[in-house]
C-alpha positions as a printed Julia matrix, in Angstrom:
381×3 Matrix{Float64}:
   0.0     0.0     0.0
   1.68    3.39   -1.04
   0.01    5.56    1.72
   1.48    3.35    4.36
   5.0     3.46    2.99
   4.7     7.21    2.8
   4.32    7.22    6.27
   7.74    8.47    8.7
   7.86    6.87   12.0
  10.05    9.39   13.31
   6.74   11.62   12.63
   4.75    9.12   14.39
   6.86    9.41   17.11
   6.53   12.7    17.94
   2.52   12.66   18.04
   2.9     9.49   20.5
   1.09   10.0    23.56
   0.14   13.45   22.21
  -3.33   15.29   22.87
  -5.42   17.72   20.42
  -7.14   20.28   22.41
  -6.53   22.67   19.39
  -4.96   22.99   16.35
  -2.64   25.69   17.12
  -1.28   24.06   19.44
   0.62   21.44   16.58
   3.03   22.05   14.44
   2.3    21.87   10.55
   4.11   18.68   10.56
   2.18   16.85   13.19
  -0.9    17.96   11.61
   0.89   16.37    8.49
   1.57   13.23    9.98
  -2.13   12.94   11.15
  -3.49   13.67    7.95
  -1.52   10.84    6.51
  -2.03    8.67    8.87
  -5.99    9.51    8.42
  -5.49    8.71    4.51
  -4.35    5.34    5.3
  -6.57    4.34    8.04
  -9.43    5.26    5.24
  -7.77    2.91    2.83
  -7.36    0.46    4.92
 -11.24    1.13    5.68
 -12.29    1.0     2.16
 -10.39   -1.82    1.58
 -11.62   -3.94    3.84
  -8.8    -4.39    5.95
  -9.08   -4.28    9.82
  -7.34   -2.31   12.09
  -7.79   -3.48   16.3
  -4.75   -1.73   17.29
  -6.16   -0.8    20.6
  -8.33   -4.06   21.5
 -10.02   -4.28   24.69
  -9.16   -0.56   25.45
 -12.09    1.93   26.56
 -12.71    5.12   24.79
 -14.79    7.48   26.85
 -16.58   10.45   25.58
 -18.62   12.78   27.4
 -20.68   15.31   25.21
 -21.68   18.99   27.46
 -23.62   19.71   23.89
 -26.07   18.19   21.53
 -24.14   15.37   18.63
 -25.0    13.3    15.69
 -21.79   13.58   13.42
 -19.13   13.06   16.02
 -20.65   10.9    18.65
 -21.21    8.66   15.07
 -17.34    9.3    14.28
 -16.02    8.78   17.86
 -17.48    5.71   17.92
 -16.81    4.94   14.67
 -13.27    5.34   15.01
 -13.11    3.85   18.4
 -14.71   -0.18   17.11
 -13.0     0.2    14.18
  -9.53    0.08   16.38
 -11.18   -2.07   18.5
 -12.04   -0.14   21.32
 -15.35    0.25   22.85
 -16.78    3.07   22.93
 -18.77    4.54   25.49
 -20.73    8.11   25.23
 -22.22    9.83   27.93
 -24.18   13.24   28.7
 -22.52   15.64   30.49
 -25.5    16.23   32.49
 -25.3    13.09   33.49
 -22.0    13.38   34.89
 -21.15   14.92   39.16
 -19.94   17.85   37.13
 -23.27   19.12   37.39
 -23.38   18.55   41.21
 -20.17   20.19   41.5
 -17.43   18.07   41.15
 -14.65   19.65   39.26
 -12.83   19.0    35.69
  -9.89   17.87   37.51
 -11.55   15.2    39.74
 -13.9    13.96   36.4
 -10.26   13.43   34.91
  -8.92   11.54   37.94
 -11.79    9.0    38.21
 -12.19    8.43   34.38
  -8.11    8.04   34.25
  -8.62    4.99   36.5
 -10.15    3.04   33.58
 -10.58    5.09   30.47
  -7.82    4.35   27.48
  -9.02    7.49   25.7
 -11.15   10.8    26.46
 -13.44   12.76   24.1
 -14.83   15.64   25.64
 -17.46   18.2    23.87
 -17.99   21.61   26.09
 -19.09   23.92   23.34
 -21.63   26.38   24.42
 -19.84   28.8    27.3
 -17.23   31.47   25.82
 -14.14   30.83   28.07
 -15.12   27.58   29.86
 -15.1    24.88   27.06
 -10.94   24.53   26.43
 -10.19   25.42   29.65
 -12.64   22.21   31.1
 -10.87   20.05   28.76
  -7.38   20.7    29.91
  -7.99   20.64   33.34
  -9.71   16.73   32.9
  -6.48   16.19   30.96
  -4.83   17.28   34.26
  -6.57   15.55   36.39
  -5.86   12.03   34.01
  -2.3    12.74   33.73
  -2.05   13.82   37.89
  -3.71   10.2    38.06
  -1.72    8.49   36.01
   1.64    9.91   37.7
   0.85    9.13   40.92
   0.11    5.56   40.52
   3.43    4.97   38.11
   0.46    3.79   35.84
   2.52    3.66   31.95
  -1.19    3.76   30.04
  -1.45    6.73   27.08
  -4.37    7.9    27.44
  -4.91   10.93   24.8
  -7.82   13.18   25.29
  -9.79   14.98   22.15
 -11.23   18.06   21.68
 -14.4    17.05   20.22
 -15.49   20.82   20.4
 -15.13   23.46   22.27
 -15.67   27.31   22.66
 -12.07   28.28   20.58
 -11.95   25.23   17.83
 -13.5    21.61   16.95
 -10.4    20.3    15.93
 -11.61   17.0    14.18
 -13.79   18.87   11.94
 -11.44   21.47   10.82
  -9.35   18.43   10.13
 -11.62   16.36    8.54
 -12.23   19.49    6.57
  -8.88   20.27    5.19
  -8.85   16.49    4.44
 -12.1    16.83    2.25
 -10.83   20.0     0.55
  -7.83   18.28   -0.31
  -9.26   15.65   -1.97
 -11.04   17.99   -3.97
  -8.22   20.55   -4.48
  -5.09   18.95   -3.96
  -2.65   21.78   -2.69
  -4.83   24.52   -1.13
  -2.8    27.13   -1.69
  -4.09   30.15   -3.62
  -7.92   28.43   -3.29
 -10.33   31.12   -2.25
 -12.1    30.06    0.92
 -15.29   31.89    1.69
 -16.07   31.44    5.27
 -19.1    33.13    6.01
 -22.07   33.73    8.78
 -25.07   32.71    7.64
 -28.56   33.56    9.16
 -30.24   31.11   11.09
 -33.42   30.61   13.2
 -32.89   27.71   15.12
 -30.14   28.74   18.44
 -27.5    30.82   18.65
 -24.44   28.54   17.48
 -20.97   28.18   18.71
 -18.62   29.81   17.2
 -15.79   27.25   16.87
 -16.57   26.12   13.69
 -15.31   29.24   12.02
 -13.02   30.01   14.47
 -11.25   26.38   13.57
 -11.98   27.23   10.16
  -9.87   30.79   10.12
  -7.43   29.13   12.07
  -6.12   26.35    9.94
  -6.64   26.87    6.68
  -4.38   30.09    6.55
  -1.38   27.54    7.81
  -2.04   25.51    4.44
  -1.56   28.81    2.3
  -5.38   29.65    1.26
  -6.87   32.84    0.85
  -9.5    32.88    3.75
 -12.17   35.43    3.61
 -14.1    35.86    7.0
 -17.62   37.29    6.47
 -20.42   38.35    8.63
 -22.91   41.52    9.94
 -22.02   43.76   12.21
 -22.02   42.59   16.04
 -21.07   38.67   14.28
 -17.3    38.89   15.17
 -15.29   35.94   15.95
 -12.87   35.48   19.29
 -10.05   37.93   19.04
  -7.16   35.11   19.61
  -8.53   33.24   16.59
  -8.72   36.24   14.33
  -5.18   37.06   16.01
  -3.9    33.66   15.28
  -5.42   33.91   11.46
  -3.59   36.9    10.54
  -0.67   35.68   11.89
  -0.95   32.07    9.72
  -1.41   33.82    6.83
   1.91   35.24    7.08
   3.47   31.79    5.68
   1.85   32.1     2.35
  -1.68   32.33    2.31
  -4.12   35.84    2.94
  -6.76   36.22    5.78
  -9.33   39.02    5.58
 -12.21   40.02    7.42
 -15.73   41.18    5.42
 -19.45   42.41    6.05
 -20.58   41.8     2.85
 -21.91   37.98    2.2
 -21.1    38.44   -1.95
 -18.22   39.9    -1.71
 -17.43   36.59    0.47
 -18.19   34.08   -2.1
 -16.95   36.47   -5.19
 -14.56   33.9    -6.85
 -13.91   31.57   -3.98
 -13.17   28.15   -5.18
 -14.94   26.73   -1.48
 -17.66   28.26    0.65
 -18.54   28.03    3.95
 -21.72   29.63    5.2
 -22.62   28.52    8.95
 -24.41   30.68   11.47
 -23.15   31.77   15.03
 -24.31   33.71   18.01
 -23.73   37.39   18.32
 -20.53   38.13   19.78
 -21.85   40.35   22.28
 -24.41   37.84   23.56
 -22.27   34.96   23.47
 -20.65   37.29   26.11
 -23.98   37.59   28.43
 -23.82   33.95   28.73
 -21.03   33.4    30.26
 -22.37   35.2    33.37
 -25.98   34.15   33.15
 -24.42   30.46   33.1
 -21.84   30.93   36.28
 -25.29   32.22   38.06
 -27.33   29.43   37.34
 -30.0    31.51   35.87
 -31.82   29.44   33.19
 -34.81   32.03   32.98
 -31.55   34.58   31.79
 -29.95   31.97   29.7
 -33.21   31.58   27.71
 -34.2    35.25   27.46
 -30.34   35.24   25.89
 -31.44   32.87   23.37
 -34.05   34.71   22.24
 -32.43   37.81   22.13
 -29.71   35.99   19.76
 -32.61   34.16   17.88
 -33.85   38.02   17.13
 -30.8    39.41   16.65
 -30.2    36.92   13.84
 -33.56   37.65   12.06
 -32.6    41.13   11.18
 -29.96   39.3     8.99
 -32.2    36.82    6.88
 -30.83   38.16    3.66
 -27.01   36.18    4.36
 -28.07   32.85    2.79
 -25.98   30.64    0.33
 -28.51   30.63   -2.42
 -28.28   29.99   -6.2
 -27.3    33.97   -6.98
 -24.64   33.78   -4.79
 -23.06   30.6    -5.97
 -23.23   31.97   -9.05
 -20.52   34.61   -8.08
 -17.99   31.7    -6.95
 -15.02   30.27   -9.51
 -16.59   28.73  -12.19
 -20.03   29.32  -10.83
 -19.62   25.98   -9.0
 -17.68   26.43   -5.81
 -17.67   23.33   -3.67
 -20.06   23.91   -0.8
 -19.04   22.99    2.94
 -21.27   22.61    6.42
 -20.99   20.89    9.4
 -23.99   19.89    9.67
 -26.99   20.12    9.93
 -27.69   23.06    8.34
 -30.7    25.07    8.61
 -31.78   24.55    4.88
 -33.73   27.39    3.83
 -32.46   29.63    6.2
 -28.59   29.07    6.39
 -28.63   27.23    2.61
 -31.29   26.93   -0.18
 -32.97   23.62   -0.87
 -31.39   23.6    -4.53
 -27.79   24.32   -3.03
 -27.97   21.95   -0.39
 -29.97   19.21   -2.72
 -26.83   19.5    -5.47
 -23.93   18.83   -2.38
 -25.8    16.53   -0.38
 -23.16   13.56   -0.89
 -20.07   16.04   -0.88
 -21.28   17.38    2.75
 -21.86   13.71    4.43
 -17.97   12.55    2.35
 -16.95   16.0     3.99
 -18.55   14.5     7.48
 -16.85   10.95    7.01
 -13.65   12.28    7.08
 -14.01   12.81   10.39
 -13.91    9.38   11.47
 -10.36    8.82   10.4
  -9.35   11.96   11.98
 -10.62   10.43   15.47
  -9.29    7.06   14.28
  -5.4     9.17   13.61
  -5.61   10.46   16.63
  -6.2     7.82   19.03
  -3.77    5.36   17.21
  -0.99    8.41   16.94
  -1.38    8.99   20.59
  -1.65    5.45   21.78
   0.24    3.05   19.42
   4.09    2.49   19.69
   5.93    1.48   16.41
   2.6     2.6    14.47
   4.21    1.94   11.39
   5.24   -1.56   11.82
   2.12   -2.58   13.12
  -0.3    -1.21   10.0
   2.02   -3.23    8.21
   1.68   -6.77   10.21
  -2.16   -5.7     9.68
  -1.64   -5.44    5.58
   0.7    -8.41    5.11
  -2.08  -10.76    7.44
  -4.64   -9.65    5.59
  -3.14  -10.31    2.17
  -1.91  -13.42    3.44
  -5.73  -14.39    4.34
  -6.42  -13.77    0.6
């Protein structure tokens, strides 16, 4: 298999027993190495071939935020290496009677072989949850000499959702090759379902400008994104690529080659959360929520419609979501009816992200054993 020979095990190395809490935090290379080592986990997918690297092991994931795509991916990713996978609410968790990130991380490091954690919603609270459960596993771990890796995944938070701005770039690839010089359109989009995270676009700004692509950042007035992420964009696009920040929705998707329209909450109210949530108030938190859910209607006019991909390269920019997306509100049903297999191939990518990840942090002499895997598999045939 070509992809697997491409593969450096001094790269490997250095993502061994690593965590992804966000994307800045890697260098281009291990982000590199994880992309190719999501390439041939997918072939060996599609191929047929089977991959229990990590039998027997237990891959935890606790969601603070509602799921389809990546509790199907995380679990995905964790059977297919042989792991089971277990996925809980966080509500359903003694967080929410006051136990603290650290102690969660203590008692799930006394059995867990892996961690997914979602904590989304709260501006300020999400990353910083996530790295103190990684503190409290790692505190466990030390103090009972206990030699387990035990890699924890940011499966979204309030900065980045590292997985799908992987599984992204992955998908764009595919399409593009090379990204650099492709116009990416990354835009707000209205939307009358909740005020959304904003970590989708803030992954979004984040890691395409490291791969040398044009990002344009669009959205109304009062729509802005975190000002470390737009910090941290700018600063990417120094090493080849352009980053650029809009309020006009066409001038967005004039010429881009890939488009991105996805709603978030207002900056500002995104804000009021944060203290409405430390009180406790729900009565505040959903008068906040409908303040955001009116704030977005004076902005119905930002959809990705057939006029406006009719301004993109060609006329036929590939479009990109999440998912779901609020069609007829954040996309037309024509748009979304023409891309419906490119979004859910976009989506699948995903899985072998989570599937990189957990064998690059947890497998030792990855290399080596992908290949006892191939050669006992063609030996079966």
């Amino acid at each position: 298999m070509q992809l697997l020979e491409s593969l450096d095990q001094a790269r490997l190395d250095a993502v061994f027993g690593q965590s992804l809490l966000l994307t800045q935090d890697w260098s281009v290379e291990e982000l590199d190495t994880i992309r190719d080592l999501a390439r041939v986990l997918a072939e060996f997918d599609r191929q047929g071939l089977k991959a229990p690297l990590c039998e027997h092991e237990l891959a935890w994931a606790v969601f603070f935020d509602q799921s389809t795509r990546t509790k199907s991916a995380w679990a995905g990713a964790a059977s297919r290496l042989g792991m089971h996978p277990v996925i809980v609410d966080g509500s359903s968790t003694q967080v929410s009677h006051g136990e603290t990130a650290i102690e969660t991380g203590a008692m799930l490091g006394m059995n867990a072989h892996a961690m997914g954690i979602r904590h989304d919603l709260i501006l300020g609270e999400g990353n910083t949850f996530i790295r103190d459960i990684k503190k409290g596993i790692d505190d466990y771990l030390d103090a009972t000499d206990d030699s387990r890796r035990v890699p924890i995944v940011n499966l979204q938070c309030d900065i980045d959702h590292p997985t799908q701005s992987m599984a992204d770039l992955l998908w764009m690839e595919e399409n593009f090759g090379d990204l650099a010089g492709k116009k990416i359109a990354m835009t707000w989009a209205y939307s009358p379902s909740y005020a959304k995270p904003l970590s989708v676009p803030q992954g979004i700004i984040t890691l395409m400008t490291r791969f040398g692509a044009d990002v344009t950042l669009a959205h109304p007035p009062g729509y802005q994104l975190m000002d470390e992420c737009v910090s941290a964009a700018e600063s990417n696009a120094g090493g080849g690529g352009s980053f650029r920040v809009v309020d006009d929705m066409d001038e967005a998707f004039q010429d881009a080659d890939i488009v991105y329209p996805k709603s978030w909450g207002a900056y500002d109210l995104m804000l009021e959360r944060v203290d409405a949530n430390a009180a406790g108030d729900k009565a505040e938190m959903a008068n906040i929520e409908q303040k955001a859910l009116e704030r977005n209607a004076m902005h119905t006019d930002w959809i990705c419609d057939e006029r406006r991909m009719g301004l993109t390269s060609g006329g036929d920019a590939l479009y990109m979501h999440c998912l779901p997306a609020d069609i007829g509100a954040e996309v037309t049903p024509g748009v979304m009816s023409k891309h419906t297999v490119n979004v859910a191939r976009e989506a699948n990518w995903k899985v072998y992200v989570v599937m990189a990840l957990l064998a690059g942090g947890k497998v030792p002499d990855l290399k080596s054993a992908l290949h006892t895997l191939a050669n006992e598999a063609q030996d079966q045939i």
